[in-house]
Backbone as numpy.savetxt, mean C-alpha at the origin, in Angstrom:
# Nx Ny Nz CAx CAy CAz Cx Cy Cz
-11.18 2.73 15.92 -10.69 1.55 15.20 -11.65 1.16 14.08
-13.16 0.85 14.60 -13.74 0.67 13.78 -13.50 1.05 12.17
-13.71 2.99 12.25 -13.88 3.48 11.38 -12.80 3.86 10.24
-11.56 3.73 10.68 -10.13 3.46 10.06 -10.08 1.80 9.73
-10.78 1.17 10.15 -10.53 -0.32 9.96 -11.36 -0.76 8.59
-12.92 -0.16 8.71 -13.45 -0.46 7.66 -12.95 0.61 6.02
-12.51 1.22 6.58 -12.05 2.06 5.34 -10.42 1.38 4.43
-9.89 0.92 5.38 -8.79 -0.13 4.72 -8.91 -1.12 4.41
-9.70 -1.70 4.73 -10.48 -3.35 4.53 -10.84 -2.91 2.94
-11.23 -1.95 2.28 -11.27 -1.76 0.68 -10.47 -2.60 0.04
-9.01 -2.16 0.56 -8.28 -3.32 0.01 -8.03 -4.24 0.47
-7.71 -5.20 -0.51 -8.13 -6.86 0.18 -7.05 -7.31 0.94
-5.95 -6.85 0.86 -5.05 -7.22 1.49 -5.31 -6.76 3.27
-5.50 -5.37 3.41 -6.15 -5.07 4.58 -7.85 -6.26 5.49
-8.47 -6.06 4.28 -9.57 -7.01 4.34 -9.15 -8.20 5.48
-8.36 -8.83 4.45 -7.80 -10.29 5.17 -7.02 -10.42 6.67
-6.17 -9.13 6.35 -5.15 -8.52 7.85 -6.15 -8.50 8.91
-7.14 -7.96 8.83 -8.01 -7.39 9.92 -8.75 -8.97 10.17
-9.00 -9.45 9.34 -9.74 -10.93 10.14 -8.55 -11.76 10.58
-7.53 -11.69 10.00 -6.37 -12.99 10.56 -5.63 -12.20 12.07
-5.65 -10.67 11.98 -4.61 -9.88 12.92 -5.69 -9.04 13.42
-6.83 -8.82 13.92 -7.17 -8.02 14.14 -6.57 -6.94 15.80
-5.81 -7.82 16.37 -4.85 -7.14 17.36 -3.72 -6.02 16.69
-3.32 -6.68 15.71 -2.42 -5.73 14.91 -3.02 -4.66 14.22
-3.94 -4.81 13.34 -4.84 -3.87 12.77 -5.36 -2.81 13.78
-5.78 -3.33 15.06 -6.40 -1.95 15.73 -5.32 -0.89 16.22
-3.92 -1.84 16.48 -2.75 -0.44 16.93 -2.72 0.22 15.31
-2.60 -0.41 14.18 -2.62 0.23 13.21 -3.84 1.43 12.93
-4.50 1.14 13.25 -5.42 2.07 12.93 -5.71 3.07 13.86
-5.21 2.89 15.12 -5.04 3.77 16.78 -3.68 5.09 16.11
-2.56 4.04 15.74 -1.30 4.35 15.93 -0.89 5.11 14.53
-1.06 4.53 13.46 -0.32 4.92 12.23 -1.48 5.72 11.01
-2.82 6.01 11.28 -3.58 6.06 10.37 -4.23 7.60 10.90
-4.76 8.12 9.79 -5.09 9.48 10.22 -6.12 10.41 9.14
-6.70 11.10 9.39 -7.93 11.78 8.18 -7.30 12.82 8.29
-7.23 13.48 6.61 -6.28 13.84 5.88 -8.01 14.72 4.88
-7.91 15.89 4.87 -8.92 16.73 4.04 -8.26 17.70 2.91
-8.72 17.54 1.86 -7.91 18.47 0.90 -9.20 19.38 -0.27
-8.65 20.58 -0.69 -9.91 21.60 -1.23 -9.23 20.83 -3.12
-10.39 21.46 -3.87 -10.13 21.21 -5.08 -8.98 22.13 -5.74
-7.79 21.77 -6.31 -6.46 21.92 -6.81 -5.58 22.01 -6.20
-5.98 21.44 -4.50 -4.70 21.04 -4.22 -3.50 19.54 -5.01
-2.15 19.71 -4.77 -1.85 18.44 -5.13 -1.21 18.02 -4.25
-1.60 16.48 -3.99 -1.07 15.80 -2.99 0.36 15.53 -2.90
0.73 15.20 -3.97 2.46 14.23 -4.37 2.62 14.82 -6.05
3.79 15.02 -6.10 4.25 15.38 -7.37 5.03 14.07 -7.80
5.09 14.07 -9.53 6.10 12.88 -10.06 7.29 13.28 -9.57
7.88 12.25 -9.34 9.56 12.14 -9.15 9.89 12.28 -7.60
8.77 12.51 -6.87 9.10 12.65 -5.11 9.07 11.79 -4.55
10.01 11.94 -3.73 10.11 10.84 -2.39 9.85 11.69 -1.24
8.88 11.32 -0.38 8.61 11.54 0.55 9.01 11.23 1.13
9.15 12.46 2.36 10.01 12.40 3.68 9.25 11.47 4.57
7.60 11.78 4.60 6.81 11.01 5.69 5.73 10.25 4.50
6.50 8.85 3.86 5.61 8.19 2.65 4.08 7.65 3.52
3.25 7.83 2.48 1.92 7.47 3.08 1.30 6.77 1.98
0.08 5.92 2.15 -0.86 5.57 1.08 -1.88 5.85 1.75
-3.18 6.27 0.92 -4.09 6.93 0.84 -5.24 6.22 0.47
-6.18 6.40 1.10 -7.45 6.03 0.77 -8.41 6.55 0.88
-9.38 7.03 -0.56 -10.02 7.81 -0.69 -11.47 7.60 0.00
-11.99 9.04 0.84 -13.38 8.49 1.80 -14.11 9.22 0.68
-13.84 10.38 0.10 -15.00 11.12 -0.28 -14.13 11.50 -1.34
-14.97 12.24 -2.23 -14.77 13.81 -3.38 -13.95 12.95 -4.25
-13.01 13.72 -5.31 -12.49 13.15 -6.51 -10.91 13.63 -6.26
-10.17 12.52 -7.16 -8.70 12.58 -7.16 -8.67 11.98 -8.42
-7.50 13.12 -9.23 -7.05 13.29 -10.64 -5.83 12.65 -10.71
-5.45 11.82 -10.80 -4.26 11.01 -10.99 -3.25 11.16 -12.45
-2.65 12.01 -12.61 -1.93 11.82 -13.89 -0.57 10.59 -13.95
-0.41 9.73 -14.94 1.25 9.28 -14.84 2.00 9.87 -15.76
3.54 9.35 -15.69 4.14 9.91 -15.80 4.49 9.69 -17.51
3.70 9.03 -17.97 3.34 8.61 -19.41 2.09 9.33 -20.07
1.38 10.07 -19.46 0.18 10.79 -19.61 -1.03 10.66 -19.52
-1.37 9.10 -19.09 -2.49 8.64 -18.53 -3.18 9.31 -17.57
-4.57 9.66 -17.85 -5.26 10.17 -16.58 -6.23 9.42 -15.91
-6.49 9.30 -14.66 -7.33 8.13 -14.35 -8.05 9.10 -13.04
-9.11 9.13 -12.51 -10.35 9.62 -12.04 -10.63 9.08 -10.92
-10.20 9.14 -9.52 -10.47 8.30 -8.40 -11.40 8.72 -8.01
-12.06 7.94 -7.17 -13.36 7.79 -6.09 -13.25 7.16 -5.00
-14.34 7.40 -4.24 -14.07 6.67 -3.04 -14.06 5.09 -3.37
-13.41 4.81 -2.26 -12.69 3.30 -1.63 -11.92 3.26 -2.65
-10.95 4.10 -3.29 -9.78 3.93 -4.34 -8.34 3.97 -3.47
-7.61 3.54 -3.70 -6.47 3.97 -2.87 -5.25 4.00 -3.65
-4.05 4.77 -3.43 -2.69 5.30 -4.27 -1.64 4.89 -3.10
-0.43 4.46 -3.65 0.72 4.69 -3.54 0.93 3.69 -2.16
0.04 2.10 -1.84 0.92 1.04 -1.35 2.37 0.70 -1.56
2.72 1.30 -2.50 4.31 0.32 -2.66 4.96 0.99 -1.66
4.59 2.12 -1.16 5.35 3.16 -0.29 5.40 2.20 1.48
4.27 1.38 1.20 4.27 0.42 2.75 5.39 -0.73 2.45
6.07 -0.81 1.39 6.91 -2.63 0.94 8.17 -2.14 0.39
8.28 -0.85 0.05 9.75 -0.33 -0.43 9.90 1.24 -0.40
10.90 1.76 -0.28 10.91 2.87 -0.64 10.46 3.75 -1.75
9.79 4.66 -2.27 8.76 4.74 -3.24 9.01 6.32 -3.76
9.41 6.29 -5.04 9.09 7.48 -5.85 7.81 7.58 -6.77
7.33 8.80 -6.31 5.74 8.96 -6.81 5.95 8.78 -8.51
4.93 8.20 -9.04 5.22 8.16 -10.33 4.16 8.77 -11.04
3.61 9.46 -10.64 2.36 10.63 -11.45 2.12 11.87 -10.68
1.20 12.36 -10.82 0.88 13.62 -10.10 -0.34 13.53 -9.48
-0.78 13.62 -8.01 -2.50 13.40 -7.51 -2.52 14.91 -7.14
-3.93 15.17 -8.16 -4.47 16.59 -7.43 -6.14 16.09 -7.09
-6.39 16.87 -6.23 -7.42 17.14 -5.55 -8.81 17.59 -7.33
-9.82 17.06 -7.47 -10.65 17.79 -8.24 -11.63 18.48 -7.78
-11.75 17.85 -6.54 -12.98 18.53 -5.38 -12.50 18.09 -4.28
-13.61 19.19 -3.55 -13.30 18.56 -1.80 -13.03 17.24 -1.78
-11.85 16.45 -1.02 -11.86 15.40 -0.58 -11.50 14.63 0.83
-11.79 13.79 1.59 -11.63 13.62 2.39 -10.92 12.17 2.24
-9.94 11.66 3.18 -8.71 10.74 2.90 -8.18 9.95 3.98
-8.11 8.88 4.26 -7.66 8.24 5.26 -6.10 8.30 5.05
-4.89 8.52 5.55 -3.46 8.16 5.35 -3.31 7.72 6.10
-2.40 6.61 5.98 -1.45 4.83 6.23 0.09 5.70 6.19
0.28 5.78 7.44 1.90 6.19 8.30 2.51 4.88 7.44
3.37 5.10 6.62 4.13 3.52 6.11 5.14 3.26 7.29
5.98 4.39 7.77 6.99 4.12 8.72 6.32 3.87 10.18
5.00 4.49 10.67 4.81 3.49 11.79 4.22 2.11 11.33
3.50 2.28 10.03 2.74 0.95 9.60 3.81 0.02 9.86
5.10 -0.12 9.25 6.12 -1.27 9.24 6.28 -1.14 10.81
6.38 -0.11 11.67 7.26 0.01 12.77 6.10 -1.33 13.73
4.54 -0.99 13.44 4.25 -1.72 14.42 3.72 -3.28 13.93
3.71 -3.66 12.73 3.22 -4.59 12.13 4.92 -5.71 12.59
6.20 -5.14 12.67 7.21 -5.54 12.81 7.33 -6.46 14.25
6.57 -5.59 15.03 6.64 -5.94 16.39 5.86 -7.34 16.60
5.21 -7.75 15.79 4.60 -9.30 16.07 4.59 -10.43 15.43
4.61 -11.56 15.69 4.81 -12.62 15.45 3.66 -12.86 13.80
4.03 -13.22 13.22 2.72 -13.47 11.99 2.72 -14.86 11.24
2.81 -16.11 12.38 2.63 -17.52 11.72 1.87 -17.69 10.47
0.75 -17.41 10.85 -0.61 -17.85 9.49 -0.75 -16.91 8.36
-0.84 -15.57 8.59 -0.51 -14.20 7.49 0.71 -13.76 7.60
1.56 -13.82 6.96 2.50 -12.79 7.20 2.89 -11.69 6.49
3.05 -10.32 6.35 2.76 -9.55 5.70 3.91 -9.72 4.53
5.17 -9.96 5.22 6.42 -10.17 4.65 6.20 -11.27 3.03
5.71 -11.82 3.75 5.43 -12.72 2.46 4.05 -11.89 1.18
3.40 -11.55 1.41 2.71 -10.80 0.75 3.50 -9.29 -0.11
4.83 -8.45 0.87 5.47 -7.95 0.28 6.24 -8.03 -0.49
7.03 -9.56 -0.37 7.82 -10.16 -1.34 6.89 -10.07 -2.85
5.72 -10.51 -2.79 4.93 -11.30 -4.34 4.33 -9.40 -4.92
4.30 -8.70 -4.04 4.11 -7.32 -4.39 5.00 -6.74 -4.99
6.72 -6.93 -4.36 7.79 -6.30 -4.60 7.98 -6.91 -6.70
7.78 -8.12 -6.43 7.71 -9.26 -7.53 6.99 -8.18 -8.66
6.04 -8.29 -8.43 4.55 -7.48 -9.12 5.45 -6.22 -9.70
5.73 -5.19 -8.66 6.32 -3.91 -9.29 7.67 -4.25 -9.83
8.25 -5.36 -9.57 9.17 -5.12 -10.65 9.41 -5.65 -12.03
8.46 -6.49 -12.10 7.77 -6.68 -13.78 7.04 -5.96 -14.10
6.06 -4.81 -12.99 5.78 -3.46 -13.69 7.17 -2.56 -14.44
8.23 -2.50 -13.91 9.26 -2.03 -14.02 10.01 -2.26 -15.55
9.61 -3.17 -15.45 10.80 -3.95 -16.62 9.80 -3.70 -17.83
8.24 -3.28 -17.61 7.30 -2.67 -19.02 7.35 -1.22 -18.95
7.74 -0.69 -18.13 8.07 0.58 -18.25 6.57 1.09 -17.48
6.05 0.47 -16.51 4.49 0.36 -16.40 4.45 0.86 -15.34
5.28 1.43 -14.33 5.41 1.71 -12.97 4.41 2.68 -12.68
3.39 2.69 -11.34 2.60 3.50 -11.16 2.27 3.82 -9.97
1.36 4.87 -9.04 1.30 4.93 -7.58 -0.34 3.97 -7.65
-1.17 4.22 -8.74 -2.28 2.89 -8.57 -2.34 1.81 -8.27
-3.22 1.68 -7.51 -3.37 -0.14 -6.78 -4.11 -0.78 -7.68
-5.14 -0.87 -8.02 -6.11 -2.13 -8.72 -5.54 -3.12 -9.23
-4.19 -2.34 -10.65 -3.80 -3.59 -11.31 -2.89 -4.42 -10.76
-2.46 -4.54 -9.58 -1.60 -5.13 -9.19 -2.51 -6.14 -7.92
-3.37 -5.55 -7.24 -4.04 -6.31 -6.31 -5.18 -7.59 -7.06
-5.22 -6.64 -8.71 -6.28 -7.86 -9.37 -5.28 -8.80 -10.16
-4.44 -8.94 -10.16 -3.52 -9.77 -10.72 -2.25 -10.74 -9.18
-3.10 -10.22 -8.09 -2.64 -11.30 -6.68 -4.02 -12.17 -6.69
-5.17 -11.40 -6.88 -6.58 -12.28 -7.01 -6.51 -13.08 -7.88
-6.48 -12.97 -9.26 -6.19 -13.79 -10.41 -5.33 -14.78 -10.06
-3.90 -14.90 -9.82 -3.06 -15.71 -8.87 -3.87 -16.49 -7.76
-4.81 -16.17 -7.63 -5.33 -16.74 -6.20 -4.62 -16.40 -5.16
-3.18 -15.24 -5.08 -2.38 -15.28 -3.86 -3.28 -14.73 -2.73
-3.82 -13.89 -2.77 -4.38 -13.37 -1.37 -5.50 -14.35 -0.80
-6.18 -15.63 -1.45 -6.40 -16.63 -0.31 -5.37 -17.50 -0.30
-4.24 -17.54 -0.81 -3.71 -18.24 -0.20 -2.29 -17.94 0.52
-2.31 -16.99 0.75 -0.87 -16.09 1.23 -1.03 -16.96 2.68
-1.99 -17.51 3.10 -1.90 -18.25 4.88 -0.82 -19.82 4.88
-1.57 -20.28 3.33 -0.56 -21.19 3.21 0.34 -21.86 3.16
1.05 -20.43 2.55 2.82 -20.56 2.27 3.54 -20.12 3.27
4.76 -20.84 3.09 5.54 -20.80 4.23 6.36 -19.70 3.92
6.65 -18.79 4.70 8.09 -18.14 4.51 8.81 -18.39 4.70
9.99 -17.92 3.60 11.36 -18.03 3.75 12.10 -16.96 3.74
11.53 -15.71 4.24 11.96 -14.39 4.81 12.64 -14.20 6.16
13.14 -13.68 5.92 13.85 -12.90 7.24 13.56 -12.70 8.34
13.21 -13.42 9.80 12.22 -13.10 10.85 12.79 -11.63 10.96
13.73 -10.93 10.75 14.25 -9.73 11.31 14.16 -8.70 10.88
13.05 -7.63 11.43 12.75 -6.11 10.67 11.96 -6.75 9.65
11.25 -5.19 9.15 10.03 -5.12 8.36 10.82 -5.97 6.51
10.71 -5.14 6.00 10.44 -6.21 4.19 10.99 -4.55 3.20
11.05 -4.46 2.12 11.73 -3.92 0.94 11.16 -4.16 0.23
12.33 -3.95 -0.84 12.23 -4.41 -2.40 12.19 -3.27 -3.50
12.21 -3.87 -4.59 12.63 -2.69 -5.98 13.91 -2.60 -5.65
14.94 -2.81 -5.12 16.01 -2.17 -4.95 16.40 -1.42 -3.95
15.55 -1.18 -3.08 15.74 -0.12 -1.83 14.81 -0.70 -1.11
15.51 -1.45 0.03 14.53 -1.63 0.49 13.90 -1.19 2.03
13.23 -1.23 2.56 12.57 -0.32 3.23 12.69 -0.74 4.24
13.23 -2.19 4.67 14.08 -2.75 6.26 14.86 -4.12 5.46
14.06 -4.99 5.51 14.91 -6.48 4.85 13.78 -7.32 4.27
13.77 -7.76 3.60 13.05 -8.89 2.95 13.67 -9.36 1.89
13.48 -11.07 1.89 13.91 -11.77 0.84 13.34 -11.82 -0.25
13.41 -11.54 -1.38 12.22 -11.34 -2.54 12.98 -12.69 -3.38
13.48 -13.76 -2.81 13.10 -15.15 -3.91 11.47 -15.32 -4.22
12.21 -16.05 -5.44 10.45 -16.28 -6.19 10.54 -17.98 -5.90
9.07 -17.84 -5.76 8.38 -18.98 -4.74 8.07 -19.85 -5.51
């Protein structure tokens, strides 16, 4: 648990999960999470795929070449992580990740992630509500033509918002029933009104 726990805590959204849920976080990290090793030129995900078994990734070691689908190249390192939207909606890769060197990789099961995060009650955090203001996020990425499998700009623009201290605050008005969606497909049910 530990060692799957501190490696997701990178991102802040995990960060926060693990101090408000840490019961939930450890089946997550028992149950849905797994080390994942790749040689230099392998590629992980191609543009335009949907994965059969969607995962997000978080980098422990070595380098990852990220191309989009606009031609941007961007250079990962460790504690970087790709392709969250795949945990809040159904998700087509929108660049290409190859391997530049040995790397070593934590992967986030999205379908057990929802399966067991579903199973509990979440008064004070709820993830649902955090997927809604995410779903929000990518789809004004959408509408700039900006769509990407990168996290930063979207998690530093919930910080900027102040949402991730205050995601405890707000109340939901989601769906107690099944996991959350969005973009259009969504990945069990969630209400994506804007708050």
């Amino acid at each position: 648990f530990e060692i799957y726990a501190a490696t997701l805590s990178a991102h802040p959204f995990f960060d926060r999960y693990n101090e408000e849920c840490p019961h939930v976080m450890r089946k997550v990290c028992h149950q849905a999470t797994a080390t994942m090793s790749a040689s230099s030129g392998d590629m992980i995900f191609e543009a335009g795929e949907i994965p059969a078994v969607p995962k997000m990734f978080f980098l422990v070691s070595g380098t990852l070449q990220y191309t989009s689908l606009n031609g941007g190249v961007v250079a990962l390192e460790a504690f970087d992580w790709v392709c969250e939207a795949c945990l809040w909606t159904v998700w087509m890769h929108q660049g290409v990740l190859l391997a530049t060197a040995e790397v070593r990789m934590v992967a986030l099961d999205a379908q057990d992630f929802v399966s067991i995060v579903a199973r509990f009650d979440h008064s004070d955090y709820d993830p649902r509500t955090y997927a809604a203001h995410f779903i929000r996020r990518l789809n004004e990425q959408l509408k700039r033509d900006e769509l990407t499998d990168l996290g930063p700009e979207t998690v530093k623009t919930f910080e900027n918002d102040g949402f991730l201290r205050n995601v405890s605050s707000r109340v939901s008005r989601m769906s107690r029933i099944g996991g959350w969606g969005g973009v259009g497909s969504p990945r069990s049910s969630i209400d994506s009104d804007d708050d």
